[in-house]
C-alpha positions as CSV (number, residue, x, y, z in Angstrom):
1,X,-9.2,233.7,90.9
2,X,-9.7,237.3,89.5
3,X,-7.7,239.7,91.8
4,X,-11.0,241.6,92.8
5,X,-12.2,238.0,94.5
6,X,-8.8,238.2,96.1
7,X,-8.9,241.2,97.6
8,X,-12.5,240.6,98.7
9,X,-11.7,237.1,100.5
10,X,-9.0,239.2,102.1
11,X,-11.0,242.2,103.3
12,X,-14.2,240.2,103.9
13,X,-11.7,238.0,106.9
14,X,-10.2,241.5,107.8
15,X,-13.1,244.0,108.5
16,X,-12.3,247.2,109.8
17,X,-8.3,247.1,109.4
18,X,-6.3,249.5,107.1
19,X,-3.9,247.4,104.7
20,X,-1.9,249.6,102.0
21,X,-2.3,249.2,98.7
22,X,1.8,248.3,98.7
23,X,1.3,245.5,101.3
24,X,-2.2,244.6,99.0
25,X,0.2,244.7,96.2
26,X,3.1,242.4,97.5
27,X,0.6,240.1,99.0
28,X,-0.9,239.4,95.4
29,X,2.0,240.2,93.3
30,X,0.2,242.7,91.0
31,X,1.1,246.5,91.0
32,X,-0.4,249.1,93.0
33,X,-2.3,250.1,90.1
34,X,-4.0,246.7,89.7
35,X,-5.1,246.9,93.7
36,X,-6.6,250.1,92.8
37,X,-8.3,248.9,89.5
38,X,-9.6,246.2,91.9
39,X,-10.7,248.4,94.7
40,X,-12.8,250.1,92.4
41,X,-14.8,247.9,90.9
42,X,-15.4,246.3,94.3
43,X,-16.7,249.7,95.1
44,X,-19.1,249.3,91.7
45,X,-20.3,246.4,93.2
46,X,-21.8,248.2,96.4
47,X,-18.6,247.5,98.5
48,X,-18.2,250.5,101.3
49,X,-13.8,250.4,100.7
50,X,-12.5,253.3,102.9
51,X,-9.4,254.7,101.1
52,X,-6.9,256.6,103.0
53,X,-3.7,258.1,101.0
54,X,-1.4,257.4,104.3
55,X,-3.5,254.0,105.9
56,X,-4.5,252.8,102.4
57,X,-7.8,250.3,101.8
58,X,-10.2,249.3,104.9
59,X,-13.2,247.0,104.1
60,X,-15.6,249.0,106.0
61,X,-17.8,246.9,109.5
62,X,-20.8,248.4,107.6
63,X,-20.5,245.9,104.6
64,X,-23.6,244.1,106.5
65,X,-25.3,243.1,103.4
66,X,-25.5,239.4,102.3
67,X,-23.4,238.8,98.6
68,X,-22.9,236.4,96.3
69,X,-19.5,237.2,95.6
70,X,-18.5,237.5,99.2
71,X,-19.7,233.9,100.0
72,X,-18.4,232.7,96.7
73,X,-14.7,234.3,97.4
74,X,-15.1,232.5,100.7
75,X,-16.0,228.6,99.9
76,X,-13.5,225.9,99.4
77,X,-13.6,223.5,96.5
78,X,-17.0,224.1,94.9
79,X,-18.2,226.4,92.2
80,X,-21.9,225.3,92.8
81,X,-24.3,228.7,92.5
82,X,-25.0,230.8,95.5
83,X,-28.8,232.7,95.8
84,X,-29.2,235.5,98.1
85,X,-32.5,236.5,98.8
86,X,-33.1,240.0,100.6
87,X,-36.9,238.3,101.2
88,X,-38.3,234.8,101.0
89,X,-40.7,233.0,103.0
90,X,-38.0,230.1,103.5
91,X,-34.8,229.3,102.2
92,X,-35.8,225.3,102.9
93,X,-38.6,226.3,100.4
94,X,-36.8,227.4,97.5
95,X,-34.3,224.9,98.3
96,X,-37.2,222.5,97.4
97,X,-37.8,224.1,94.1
98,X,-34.2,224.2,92.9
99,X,-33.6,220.8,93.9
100,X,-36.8,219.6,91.5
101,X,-34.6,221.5,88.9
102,X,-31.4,219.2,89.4
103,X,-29.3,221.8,91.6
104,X,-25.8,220.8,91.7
105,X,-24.1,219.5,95.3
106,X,-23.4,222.4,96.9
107,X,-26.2,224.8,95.6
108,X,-26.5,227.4,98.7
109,X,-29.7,229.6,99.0
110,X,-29.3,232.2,102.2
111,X,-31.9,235.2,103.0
112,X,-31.7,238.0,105.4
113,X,-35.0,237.6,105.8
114,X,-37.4,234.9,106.3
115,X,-41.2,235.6,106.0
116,X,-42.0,232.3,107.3
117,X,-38.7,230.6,108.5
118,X,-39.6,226.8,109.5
119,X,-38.2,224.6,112.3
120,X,-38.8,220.9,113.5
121,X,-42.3,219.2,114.3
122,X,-44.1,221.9,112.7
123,X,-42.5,225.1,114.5
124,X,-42.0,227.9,113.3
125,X,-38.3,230.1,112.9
126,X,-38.0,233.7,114.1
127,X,-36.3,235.3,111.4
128,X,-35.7,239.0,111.3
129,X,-34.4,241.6,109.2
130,X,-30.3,242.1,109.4
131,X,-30.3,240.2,112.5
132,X,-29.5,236.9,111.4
133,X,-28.2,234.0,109.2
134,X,-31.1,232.0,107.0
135,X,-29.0,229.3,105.2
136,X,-29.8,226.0,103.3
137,X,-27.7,223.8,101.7
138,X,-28.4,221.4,99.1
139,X,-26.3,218.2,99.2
140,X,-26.4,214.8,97.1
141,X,-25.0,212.0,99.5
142,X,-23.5,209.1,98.3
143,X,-24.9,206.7,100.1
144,X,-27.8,206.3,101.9
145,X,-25.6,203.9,104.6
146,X,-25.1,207.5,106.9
147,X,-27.8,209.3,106.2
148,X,-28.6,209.4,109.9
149,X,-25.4,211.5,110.1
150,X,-26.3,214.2,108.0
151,X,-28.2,216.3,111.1
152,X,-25.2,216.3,113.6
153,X,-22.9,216.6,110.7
154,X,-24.9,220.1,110.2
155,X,-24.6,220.7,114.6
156,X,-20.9,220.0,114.2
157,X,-20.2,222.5,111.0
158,X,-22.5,225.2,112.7
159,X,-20.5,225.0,115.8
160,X,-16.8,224.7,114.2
161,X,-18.1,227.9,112.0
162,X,-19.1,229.7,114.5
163,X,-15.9,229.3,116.5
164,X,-14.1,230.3,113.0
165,X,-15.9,233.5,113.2
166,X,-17.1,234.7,116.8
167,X,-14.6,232.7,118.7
168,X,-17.8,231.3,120.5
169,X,-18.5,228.0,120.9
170,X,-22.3,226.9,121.3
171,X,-23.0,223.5,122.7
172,X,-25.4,221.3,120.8
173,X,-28.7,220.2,122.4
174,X,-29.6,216.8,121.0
175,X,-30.7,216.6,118.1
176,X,-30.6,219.6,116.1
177,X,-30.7,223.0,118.5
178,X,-27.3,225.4,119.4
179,X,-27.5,227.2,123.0
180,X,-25.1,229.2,124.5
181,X,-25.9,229.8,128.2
182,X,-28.8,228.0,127.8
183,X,-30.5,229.3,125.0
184,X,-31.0,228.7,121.9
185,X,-29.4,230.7,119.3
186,X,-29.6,228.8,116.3
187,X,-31.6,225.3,114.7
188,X,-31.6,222.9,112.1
189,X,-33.9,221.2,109.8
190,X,-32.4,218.8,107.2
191,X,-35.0,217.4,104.5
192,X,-34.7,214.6,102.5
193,X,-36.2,214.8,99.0
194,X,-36.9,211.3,97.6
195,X,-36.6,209.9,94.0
196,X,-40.1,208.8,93.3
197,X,-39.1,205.8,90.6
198,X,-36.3,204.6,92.5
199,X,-37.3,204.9,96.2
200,X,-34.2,206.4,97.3
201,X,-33.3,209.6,98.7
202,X,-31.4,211.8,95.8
203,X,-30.8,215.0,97.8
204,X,-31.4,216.1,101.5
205,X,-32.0,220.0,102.2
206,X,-29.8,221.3,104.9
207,X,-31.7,224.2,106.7
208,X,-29.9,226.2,109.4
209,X,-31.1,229.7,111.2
210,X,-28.1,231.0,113.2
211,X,-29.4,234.4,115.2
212,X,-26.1,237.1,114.9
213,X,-27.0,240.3,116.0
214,X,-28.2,241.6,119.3
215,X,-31.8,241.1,119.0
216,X,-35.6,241.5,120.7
217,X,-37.5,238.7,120.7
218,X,-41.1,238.2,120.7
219,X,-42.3,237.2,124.0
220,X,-42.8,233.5,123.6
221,X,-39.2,233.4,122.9
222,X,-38.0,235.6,125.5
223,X,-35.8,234.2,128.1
224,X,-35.4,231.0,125.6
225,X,-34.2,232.6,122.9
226,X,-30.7,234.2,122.2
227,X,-27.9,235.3,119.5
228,X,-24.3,235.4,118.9
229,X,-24.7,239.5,120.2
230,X,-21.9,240.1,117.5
231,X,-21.9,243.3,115.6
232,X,-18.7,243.3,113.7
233,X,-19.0,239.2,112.2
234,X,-19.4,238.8,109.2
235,X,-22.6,237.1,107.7
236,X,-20.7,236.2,104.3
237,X,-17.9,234.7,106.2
238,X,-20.3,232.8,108.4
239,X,-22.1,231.4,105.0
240,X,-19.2,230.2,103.5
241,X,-17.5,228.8,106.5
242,X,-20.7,226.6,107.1
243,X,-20.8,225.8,103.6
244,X,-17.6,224.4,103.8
245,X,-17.6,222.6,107.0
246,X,-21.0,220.8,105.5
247,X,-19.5,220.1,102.4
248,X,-16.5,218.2,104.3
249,X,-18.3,216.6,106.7
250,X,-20.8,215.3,103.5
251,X,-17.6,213.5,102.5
252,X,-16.6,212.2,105.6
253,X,-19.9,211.2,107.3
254,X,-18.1,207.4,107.7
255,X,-15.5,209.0,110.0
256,X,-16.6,208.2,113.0
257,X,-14.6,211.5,114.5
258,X,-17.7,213.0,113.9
259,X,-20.1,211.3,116.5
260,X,-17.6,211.9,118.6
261,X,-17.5,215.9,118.3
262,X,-20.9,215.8,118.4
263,X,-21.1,214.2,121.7
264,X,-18.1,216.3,122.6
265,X,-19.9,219.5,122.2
266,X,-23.6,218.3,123.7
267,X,-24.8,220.1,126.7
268,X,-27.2,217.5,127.7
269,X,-25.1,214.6,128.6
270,X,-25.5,213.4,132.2
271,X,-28.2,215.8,132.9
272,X,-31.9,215.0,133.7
273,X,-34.7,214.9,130.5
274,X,-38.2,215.0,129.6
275,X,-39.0,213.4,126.1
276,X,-42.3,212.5,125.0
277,X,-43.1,208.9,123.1
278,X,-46.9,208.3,121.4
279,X,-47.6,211.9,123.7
280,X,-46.9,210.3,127.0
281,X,-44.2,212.2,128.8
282,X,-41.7,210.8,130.6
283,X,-37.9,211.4,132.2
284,X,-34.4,210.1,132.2
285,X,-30.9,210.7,132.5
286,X,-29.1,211.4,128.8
287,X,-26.2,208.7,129.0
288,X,-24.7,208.8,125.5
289,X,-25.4,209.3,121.9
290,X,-24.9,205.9,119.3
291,X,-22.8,206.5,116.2
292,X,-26.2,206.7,114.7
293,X,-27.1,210.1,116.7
294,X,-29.7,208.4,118.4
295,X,-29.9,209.5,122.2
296,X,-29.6,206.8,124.6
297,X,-32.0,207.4,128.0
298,X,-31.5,205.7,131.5
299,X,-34.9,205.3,132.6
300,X,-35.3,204.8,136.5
301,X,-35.6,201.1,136.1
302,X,-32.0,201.3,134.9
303,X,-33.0,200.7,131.7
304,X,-31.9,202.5,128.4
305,X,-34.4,203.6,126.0
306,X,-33.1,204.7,122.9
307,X,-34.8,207.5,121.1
308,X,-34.2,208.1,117.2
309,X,-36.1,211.5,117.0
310,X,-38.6,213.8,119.0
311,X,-38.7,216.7,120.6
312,X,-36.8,217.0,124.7
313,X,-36.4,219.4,127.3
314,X,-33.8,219.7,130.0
315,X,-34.6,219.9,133.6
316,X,-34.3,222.8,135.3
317,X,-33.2,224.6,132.3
């Protein structure tokens, strides 16, 4: 890795802290002139690098802006492109179009806008300027034999990211929504794309909208809605650490560690539901999730109904 993707991984995890260009230069064991050669051109590249003759280099909070090379300096074990989009109507969308082109495993799209951000059963995804994180993923599984992992496979990498970066932990209401204090501050959507000769599925779109900044919503989302409140996280680092939580977990969907985070972090469990089947509502008491991720329902006969997908709502909340 080229020193300047060095320093960058460094400074992106360290915003706001002085390191001198001697500590820079033991750390990478290059001269002081090479960590200013570096510095520089990361400055080229639209980096806001604070240099200070008796503090040294500080990656400046205001480095907001999504990159590329950020993200790239950040991910583990894949060299698969990265497209950041200042405006798109969905990053699910383009997803779509770059998978029709053969993207590789691993091919991330993210936005920090989304003109028309999608979510579940037809919904739509607020997605505003700066505020947030509008991230898809495009993955090749294996096998089809866990493909009913893949969506709390995407719950668990959003949460475990998220504690990498915030120190927050969101729970995960089943199947595909993150709340902290009851409300939601991020979703999911994961999109299978199918081989039309063969039948099978040969790549699944993994779409996730995480809200960051303190933010207004609009008013059908007030008092629902909510986001990390963080000013100082980084969106790069967020990117990349979700990248490479997905990209593990898409190795390691068998492991059956997995179903039980997910059930680990749920918020539902034990708590009363209303679910809808054929547009008849009804309610139960969420008793456990299967290893398939389907949610398992005591109805008041006593008797479980098992539900594989569909929209629910806790009660009360």
């Amino acid at each position: 890795m080229a020193l300047k993707d060095e320093l960058l991984k460094y400074f992106t995890r360290n915003p706001g802290e002085y390191t001198s260009g001697e500590e820079l230069a033991k750390k990478f064991n290059v001269s002081r002139a090479a960590v200013w050669k570096a510095v520089s051109v990361l400055k080229d590249d639209g980096f806001d690098i604070i240099s200070s003759p008796s503090k040294g280099y500080c990656f400046s909070a205001s480095n907001d802006f999504l990159s590329s090379e950020a993200i790239h300096s950040l991910s583990k074990d894949t060299d698969a492109p990265v497209y950041v989009f200042e405006t798109i109507d969905s990053t699910n969308n383009y997803a779509r179009i770059l998978t029709a082109q053969n993207a590789p495993h691993g091919t991330l799209i993210v936005a920090n806008h989304q003109s028309a951000g999608r979510g579940r059963q037809g919904h739509t995804f607020y997605s505003p300027k700066n505020l947030g994180l509008y991230f898809s993923l495009i993955v090749h599984p294996k096998s089809t034999q866990y493909i009913s992992r893949i969506t709390p496979a995407a719950a668990v990498s959003a949460v475990h990211a998220i504690e990498k970066t915030s120190g927050l932990t969101p729970g995960i209401k089943w199947v595909n929504d993150l709340f902290i204090q009851k409300k939601k501050i991020a979703g999911i959507l994961c999109e299978a794309i199918s081989d039309f000769e063969s039948g099978t599925i040969s790549a699944v779109i993994i779409g996730i909208g995480i809200n960051v900044r303190p933010m207004k919503f609009p008013e059908e989302l007030d008092g629902i809605a909510d986001s990390l409140n963080s000013e100082a996280l980084s969106r790069n680092a967020l990117a990349a650490e979700l990248r490479n939580e997905l990209l593990y977990w898409m190795d390691h969907l068998d492991d059956l560690s997995l179903m039980e985070q997910y059930r680990r972090y749920s918020v539902i469990l034990g708590k009363e539901i209303l679910y809808t089947i054929n547009n008849v509502g009804y309610h139960g008491i969420a008793k456990g999730i299967n290893d398939e991720g389907n949610l398992l329902i005591e109805k008041e006969d006593g008797s479980i109904q098992i539900l594989q997908s569909g929209e629910i709502s806790v009660k009360d909340w």
